[in-house]
C-alpha positions as CSV (number, residue, x, y, z in Angstrom):
1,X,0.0,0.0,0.0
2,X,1.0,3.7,-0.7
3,X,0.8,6.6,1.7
4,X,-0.1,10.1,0.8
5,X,-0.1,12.6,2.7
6,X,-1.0,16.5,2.1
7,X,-0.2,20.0,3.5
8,X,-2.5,22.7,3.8
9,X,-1.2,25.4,3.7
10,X,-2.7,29.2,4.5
11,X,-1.5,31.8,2.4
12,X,-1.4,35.5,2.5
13,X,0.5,38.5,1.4
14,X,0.7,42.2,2.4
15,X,1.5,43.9,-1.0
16,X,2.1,46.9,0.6
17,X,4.8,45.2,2.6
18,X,8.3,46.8,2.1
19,X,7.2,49.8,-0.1
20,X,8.7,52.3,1.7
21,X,12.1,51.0,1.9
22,X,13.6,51.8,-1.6
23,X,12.5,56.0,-1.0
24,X,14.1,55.4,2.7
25,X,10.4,56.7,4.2
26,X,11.8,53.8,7.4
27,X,8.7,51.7,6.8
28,X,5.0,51.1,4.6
29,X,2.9,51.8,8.1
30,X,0.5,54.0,7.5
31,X,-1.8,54.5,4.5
32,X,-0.3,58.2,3.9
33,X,3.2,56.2,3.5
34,X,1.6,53.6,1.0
35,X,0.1,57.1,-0.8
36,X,3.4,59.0,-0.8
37,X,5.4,55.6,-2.0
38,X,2.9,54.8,-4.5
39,X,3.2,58.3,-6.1
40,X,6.6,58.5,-5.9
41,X,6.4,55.3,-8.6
42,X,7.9,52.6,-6.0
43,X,7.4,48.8,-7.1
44,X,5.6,46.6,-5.3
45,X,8.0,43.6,-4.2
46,X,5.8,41.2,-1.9
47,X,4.1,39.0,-4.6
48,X,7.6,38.3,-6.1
49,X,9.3,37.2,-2.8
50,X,6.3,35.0,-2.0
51,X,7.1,34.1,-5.6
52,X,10.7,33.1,-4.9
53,X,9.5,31.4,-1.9
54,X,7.1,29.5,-3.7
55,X,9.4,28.9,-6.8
56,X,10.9,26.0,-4.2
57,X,8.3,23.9,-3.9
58,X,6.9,23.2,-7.8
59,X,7.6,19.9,-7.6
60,X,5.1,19.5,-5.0
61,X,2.3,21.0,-6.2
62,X,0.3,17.6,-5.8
63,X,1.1,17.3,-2.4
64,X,0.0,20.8,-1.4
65,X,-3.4,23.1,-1.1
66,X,-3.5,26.7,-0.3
67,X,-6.0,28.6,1.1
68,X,-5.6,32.7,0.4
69,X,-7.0,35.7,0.1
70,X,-8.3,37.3,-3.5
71,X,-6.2,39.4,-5.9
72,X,-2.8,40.7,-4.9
73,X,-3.6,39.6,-1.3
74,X,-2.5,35.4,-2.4
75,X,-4.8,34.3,-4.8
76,X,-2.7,35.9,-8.3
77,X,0.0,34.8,-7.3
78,X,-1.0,31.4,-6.5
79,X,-3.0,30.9,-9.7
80,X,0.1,32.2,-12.0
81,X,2.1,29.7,-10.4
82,X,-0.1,26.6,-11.3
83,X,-0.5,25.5,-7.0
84,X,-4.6,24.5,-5.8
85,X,-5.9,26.8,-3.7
86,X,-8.9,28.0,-2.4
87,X,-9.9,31.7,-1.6
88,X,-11.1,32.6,2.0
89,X,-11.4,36.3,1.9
90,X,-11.9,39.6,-0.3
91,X,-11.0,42.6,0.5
92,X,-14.0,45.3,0.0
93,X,-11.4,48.1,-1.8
94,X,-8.1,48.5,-2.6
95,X,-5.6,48.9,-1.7
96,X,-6.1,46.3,1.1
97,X,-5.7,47.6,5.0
98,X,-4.0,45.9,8.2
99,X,-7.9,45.4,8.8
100,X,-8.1,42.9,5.7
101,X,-5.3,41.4,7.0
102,X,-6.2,40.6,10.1
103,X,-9.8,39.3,8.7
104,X,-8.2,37.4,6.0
105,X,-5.8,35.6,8.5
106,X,-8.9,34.8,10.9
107,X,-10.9,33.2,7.8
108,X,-8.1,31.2,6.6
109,X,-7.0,29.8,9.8
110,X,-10.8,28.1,10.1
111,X,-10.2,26.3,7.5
112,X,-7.3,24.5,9.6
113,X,-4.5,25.1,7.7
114,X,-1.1,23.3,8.7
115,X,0.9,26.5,8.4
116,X,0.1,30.2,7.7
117,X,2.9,31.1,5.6
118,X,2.7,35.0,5.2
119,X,5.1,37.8,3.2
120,X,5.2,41.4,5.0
121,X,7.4,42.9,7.4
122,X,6.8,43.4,11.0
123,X,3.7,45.3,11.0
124,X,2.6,42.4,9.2
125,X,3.6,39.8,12.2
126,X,2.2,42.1,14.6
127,X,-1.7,42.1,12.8
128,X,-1.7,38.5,12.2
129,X,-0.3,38.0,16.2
130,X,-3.4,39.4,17.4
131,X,-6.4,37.1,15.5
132,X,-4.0,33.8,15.2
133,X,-4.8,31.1,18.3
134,X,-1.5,30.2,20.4
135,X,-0.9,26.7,18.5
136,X,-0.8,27.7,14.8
137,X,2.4,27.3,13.2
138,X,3.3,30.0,11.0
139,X,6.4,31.1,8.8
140,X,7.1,34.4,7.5
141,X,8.4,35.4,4.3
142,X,10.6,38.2,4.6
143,X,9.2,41.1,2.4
144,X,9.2,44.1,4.2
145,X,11.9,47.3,5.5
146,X,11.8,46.2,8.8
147,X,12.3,42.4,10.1
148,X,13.2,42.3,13.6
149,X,11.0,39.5,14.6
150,X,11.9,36.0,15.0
151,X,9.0,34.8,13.1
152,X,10.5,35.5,9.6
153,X,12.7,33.5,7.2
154,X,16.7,34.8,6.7
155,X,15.2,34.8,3.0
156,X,12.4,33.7,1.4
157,X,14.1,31.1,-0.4
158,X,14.7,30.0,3.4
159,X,10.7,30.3,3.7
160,X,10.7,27.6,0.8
161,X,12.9,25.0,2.4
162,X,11.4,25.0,5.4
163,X,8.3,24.1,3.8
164,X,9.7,22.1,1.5
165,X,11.7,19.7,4.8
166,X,8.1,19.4,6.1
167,X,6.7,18.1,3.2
168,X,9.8,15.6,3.1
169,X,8.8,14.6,6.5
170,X,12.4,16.0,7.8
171,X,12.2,16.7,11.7
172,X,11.5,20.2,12.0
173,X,11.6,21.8,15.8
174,X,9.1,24.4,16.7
175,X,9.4,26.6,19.0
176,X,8.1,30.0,20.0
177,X,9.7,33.4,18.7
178,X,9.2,36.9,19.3
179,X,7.0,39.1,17.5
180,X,8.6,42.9,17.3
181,X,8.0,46.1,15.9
182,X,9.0,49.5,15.7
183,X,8.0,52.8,15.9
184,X,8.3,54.1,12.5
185,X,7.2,57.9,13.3
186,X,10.5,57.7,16.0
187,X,12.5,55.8,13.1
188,X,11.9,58.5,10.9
189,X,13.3,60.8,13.9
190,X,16.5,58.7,14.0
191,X,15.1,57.2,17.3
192,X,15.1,53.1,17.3
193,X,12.3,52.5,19.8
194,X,11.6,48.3,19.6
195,X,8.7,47.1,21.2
196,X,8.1,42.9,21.8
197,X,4.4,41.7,21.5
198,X,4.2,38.4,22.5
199,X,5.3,35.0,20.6
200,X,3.9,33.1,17.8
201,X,4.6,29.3,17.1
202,X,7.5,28.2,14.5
203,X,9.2,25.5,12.6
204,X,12.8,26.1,13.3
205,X,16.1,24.9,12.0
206,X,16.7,21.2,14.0
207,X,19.5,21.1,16.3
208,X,19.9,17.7,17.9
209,X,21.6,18.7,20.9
210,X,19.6,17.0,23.2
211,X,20.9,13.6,25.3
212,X,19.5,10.7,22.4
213,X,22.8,11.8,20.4
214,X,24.8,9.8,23.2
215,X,23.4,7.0,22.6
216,X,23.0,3.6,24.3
217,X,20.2,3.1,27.1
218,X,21.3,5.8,30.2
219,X,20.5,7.9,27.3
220,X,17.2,7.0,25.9
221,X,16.3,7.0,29.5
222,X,17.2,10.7,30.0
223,X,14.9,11.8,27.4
224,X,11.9,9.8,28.3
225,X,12.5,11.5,31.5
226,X,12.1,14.8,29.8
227,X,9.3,13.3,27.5
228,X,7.4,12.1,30.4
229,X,8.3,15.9,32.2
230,X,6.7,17.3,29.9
231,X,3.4,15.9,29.8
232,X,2.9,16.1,33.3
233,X,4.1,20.0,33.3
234,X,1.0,20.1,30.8
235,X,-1.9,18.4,32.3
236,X,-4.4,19.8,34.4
237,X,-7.7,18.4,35.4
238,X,-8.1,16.7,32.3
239,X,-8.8,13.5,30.9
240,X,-5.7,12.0,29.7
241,X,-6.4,8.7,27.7
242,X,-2.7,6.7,27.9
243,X,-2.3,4.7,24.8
244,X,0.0,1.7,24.0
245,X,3.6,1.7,23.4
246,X,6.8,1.9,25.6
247,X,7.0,5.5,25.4
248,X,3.5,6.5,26.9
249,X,4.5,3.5,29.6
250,X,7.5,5.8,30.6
251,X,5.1,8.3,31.5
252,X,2.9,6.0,33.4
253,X,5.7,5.4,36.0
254,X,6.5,8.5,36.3
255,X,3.1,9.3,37.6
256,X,3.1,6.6,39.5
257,X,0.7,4.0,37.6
258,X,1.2,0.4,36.3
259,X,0.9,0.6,32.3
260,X,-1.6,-1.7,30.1
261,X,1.4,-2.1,27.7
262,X,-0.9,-3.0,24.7
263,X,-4.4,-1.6,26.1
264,X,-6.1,1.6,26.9
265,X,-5.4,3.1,30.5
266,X,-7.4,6.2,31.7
267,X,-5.6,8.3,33.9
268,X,-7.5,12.3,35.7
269,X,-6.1,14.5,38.2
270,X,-3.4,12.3,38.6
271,X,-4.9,8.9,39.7
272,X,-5.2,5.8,37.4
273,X,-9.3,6.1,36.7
274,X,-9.5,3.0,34.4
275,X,-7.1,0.3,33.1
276,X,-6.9,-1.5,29.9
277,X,-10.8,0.0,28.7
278,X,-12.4,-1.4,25.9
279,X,-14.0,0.4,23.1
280,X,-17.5,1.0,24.7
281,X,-16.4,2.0,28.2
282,X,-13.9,4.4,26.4
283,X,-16.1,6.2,24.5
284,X,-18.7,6.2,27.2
285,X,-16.2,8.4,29.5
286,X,-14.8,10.4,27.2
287,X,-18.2,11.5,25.8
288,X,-18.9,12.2,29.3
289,X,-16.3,15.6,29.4
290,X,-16.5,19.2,27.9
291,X,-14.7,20.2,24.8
292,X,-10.9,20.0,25.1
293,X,-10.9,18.1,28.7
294,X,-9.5,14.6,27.1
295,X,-6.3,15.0,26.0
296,X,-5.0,11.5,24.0
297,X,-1.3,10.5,24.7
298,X,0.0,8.0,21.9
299,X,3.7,7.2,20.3
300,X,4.2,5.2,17.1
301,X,3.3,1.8,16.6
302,X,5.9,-0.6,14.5
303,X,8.4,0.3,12.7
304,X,6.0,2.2,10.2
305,X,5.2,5.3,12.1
306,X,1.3,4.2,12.4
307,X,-0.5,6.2,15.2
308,X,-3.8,4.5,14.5
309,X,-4.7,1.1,13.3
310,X,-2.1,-0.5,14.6
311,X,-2.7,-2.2,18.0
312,X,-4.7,0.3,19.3
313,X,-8.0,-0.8,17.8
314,X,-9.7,0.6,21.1
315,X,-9.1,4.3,19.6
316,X,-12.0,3.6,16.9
317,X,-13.2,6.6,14.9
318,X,-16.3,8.0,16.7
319,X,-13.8,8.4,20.1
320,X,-11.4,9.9,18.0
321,X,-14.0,12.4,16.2
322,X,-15.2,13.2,20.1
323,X,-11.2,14.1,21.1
324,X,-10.6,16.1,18.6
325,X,-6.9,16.5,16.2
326,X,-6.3,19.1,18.5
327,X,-6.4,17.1,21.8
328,X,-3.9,14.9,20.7
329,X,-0.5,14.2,22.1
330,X,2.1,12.3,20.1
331,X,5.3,11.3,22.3
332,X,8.2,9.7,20.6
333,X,11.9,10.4,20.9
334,X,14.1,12.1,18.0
335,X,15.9,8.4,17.9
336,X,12.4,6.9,17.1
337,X,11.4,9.5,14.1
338,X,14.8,9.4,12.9
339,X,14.6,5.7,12.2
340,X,11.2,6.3,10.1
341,X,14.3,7.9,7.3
342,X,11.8,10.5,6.3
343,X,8.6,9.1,5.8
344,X,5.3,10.3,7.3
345,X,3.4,9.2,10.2
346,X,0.5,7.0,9.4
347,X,-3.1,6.7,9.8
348,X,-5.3,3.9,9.2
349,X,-8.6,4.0,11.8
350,X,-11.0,2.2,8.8
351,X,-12.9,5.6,8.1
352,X,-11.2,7.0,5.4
353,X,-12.8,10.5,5.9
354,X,-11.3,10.8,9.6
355,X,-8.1,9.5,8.0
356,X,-8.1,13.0,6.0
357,X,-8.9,14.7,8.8
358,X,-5.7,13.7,10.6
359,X,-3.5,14.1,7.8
360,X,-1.3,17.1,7.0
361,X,1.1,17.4,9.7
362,X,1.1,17.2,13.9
363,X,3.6,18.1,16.9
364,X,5.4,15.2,18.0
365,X,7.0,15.9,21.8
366,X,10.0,14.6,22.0
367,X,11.6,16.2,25.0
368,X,11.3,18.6,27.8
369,X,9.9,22.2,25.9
370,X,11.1,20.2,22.9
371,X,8.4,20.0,19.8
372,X,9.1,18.6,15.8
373,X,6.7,18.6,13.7
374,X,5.7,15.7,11.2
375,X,4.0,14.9,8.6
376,X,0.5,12.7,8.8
377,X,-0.3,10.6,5.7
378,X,-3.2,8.6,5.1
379,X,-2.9,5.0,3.7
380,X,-4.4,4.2,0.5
């Protein structure tokens, strides 16, 4: 059997971003500066770094789906290159406002894209930090005069390979970086005044420094120590449902409980609830909580990568569909993906409709603080 696999991927552009810089007016904030650059016959350069960003991933065009805004805001660019997509917003006039950005971003992201990959500059980071939810993953393209936030690309051709070792199912960390911008009208005054406004989520350059790279077993233990750290850093009073696997039973000790190495354990406000549940009592309880109160821990099963349908029969698709993508907590170690040489994780729960529901890509813990994501692919 084949896997396939598929990233959805949100896509938007400020093409006002970085019109400024070549008439050194500091900036493009401001619709008077858009005006004055605009008159003065500046180009507008966004589209055609999202372009060379884009350029990258051709070959792919099958294994990607964009969802965009209309006109210069994604969609012409998109459709002059030959990718899918799908358009989520229209701006009422032109040229198009912070505003449409910000509405744009909140219309796209419903659509659950895998990554909002944006081009602007820092004024652009700043409007799309204050509509996008905590966990969405998103990459800028660089496009704009100034780019002081850790959310950009060191080029968009950078923006492009990022993408592009996702959708080879490379290990890609993620972690959180700032979002900055300054005050143009004190720029323009010679005055640097840098303001941080919080942190958005992304895929970051891997750097294996953690203890797996020593190898042998004092080793593995170490990070199933952090691993198992980690998860009970992040539980509250919820739910957890502990799936199989060696990895999730590492966690079990450290909280104390015995672990149904092949079953179903049920495990809230840290005492063992239920052990080794079957199907019916599972989806009983979990049906039982309020959205987002069952979190799912699970590692790989086999040597294939497979998450579901693969001795975990127990995790059937209506208790699933009740959890929610969002809910669930993969655990592996770097060691454990690396030996999967690049291929997706797989899903196989026998309702091939929740299977494309899953796919795309999900955050894998695999230490202390320490996220990669992957790549989901359904099998055929």
């Amino acid at each position: 059997m084949e896997t396939s696999s598929r990233l959805t991927v949100g896509f938007i552009i400020n093409p006002y971003a970085g019109i400024g810089g070549a008439l050194a007016l500091k900036g493009s904030d401001g619709a008077h500066i858009r005006e004055q650059a605009l008159a003065a016959g500046a180009e507008k350069k966004a589209a055609k770094r999202a372009q060379t960003a884009l350029e990258l991933l051709q070959p792919y065009k099958k294994q990607l789906h964009f969802v965009t805004a209309d006109n210069e805001m994604g969609s012409e660019t998109l459709a002059a290159m030959g990718f899918s997509f799908e358009s989520a917003y229209s701006a009422a006039e032109s040229p198009s406002s912070p505003e449409d950005t910000k509405r744009a971003v909140s219309e796209i992201i419903h659509h659950k894209v895998d990554i909002l990959l944006f081009a602007g500059g820092d004024g652009t980071a700043r409007d799309i930090y204050q509509v996008v939810p905590e966990h969405q993953l998103v990459l800028g393209i660089p496009a704009g005069v100034k780019i002081h936030s850790g959310v950009y690309a060191i080029s968009p051709l950078a923006a492009g390979r990022v993408i592009e070792k996702i959708l080879r199912g490379e290990l890609s960390s993620i972690h959180n970086a700032d979002v900055m911008d300054i005050d143009e009208e004190a720029f323009r005054e010679g005055t640097v005044r840098a303001r941080r406004f919080g942190e958005m989520s992304v895929p970051a350059e891997l750097e294996y420094v953690q203890a797996v790279k020593m190898g042998g077993k004092e080793s593995d233990e170490m990070v199933l120590d952090d691993i198992a750290a980690e998860i009970v850093e992040r539980v509250d009073d919820e739910l957890l449902v502990m799936g199989s696997g060696s990895t999730v039973a590492a966690v079990m000790q450290t909280m104390g409980h015995e672990n149904t190495l092949l079953g179903i354990d049920l495990v809230q406000q840290g005492g063992l609830l239920a052990s080794d549940v079957t199907e019916s009592r599972l989806y009983e309880t979990v049906s039982q909580q309020a959205n987002g109160m069952v979190k799912l821990v699970i590692t790989l099963i086999g040597g294939q990568g497979h998450l579901f349908g693969r001795g975990n029969q127990q995790l059937s698709p209506r208790v699933l569909r009740h959890i929610g993508k969002d809910n669930i907590w993969v655990i592996a170690t770097k060691k454990k993906l690396q030996a999967l040489n690049n291929k997706p994780l797989r899903v196989d729960t026998g309702d091939s409709e929740l299977d494309r529901e899953l796919a795309g890509t999900i955050r894998v813990i695999t230490g202390y603080h320490d996220e990669v994501l992957m790549p989901v692919a359904t099998v055929d």
